[in-house]
C-alpha positions in Angstrom: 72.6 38.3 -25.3 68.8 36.8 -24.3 67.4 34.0 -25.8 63.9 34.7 -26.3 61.5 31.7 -26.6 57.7 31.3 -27.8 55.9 28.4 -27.4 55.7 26.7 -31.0 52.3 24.5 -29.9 50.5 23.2 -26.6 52.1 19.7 -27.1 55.5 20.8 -27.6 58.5 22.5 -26.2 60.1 26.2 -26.7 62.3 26.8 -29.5 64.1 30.1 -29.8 63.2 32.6 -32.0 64.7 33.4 -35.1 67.8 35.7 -35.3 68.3 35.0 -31.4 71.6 32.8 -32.5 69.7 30.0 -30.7 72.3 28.9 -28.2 72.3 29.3 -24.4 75.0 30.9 -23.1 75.8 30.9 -19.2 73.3 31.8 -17.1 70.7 32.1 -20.1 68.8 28.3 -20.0 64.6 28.8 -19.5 63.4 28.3 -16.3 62.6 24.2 -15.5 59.3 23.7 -15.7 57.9 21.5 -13.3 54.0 21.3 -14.2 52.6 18.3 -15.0 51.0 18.4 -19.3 47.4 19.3 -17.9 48.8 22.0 -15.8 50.9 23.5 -19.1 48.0 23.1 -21.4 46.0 25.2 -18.3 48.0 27.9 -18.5 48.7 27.8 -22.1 45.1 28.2 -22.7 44.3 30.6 -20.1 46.9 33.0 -21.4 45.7 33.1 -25.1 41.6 33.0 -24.1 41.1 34.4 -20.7 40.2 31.0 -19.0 41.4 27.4 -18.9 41.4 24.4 -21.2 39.6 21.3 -20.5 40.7 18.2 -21.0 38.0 17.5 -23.4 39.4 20.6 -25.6 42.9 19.1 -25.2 41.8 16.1 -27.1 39.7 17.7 -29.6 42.8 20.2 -30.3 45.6 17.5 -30.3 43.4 15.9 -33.0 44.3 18.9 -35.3 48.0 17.8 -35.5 49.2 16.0 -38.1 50.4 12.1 -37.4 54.2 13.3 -37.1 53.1 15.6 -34.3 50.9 13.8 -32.3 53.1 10.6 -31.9 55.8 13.6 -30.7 53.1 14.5 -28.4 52.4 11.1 -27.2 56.0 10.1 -26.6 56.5 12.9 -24.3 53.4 12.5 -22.5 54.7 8.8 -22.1 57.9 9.9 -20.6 56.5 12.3 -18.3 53.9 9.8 -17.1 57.2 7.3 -16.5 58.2 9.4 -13.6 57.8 9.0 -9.8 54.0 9.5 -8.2 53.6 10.6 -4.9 51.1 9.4 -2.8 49.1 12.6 -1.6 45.8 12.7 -2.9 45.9 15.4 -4.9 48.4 13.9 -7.2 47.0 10.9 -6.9 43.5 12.3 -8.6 46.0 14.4 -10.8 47.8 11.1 -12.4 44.7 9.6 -12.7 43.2 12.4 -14.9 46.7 12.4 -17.1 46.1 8.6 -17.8 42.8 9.4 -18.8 43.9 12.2 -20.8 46.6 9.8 -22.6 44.1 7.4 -23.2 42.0 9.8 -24.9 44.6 11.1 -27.1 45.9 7.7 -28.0 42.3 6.6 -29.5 42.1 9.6 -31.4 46.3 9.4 -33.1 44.9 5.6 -33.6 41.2 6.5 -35.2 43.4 9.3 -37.1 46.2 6.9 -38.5 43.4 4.1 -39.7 41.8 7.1 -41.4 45.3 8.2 -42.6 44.9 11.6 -41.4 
């Protein structure tokens, strides 16, 4: 038996969908993903609207979240950012625009939780 999988938001993980059992048997795990959280909310984005997400729109949609969701959504960005950097340019430029990113979306959980929102 498959395990089928749809993506339950842009800031979170797959769950299985109902009536699928929702185990993993041998040989049936998803694929590791090994995009950074801009590079997943790229793809998400272009898939559902033709074209890519900023990260201006990533902030303004992660704001739409409730406060139990974003500080999901922040701890995982957290431990993805904890990892290893390499020191090519590229990801150099691309670490620098997840910081950015995580900065972003921590004002707005913040401005969102004084507001109690």
């Amino acid at each position: 038996m498959r395990v089928a999988f749809r993506p339950t938001t842009l800031f979170q993980t797959f769950e299985p969908l109902p009536g699928n059992g929702g185990f993993f048997s041998k040989g049936n795990l998803p694929m590791q993903d090994n995009r950074d959280f801009i590079d997943r909310a790229e793809s998400a984005a272009e898939k559902l609207h033709g074209e890519p997400m900023t990260t201006e729109e990533i902030a303004k949609n992660f704001a739409l979240y409730g406060v139990q969701k974003r500080a999901e959504a922040l701890e995982r960005f957290d431990s993805e950012l904890g990892g290893e950097i390499d020191s090519s340019p590229h990801s150099l430029r691309r670490r620098v625009q997840l910081m950015a990113l995580r900065s972003k979306m921590g004002t707005i959980h913040e401005a969102l939780r004084k507001a109690r929102r």
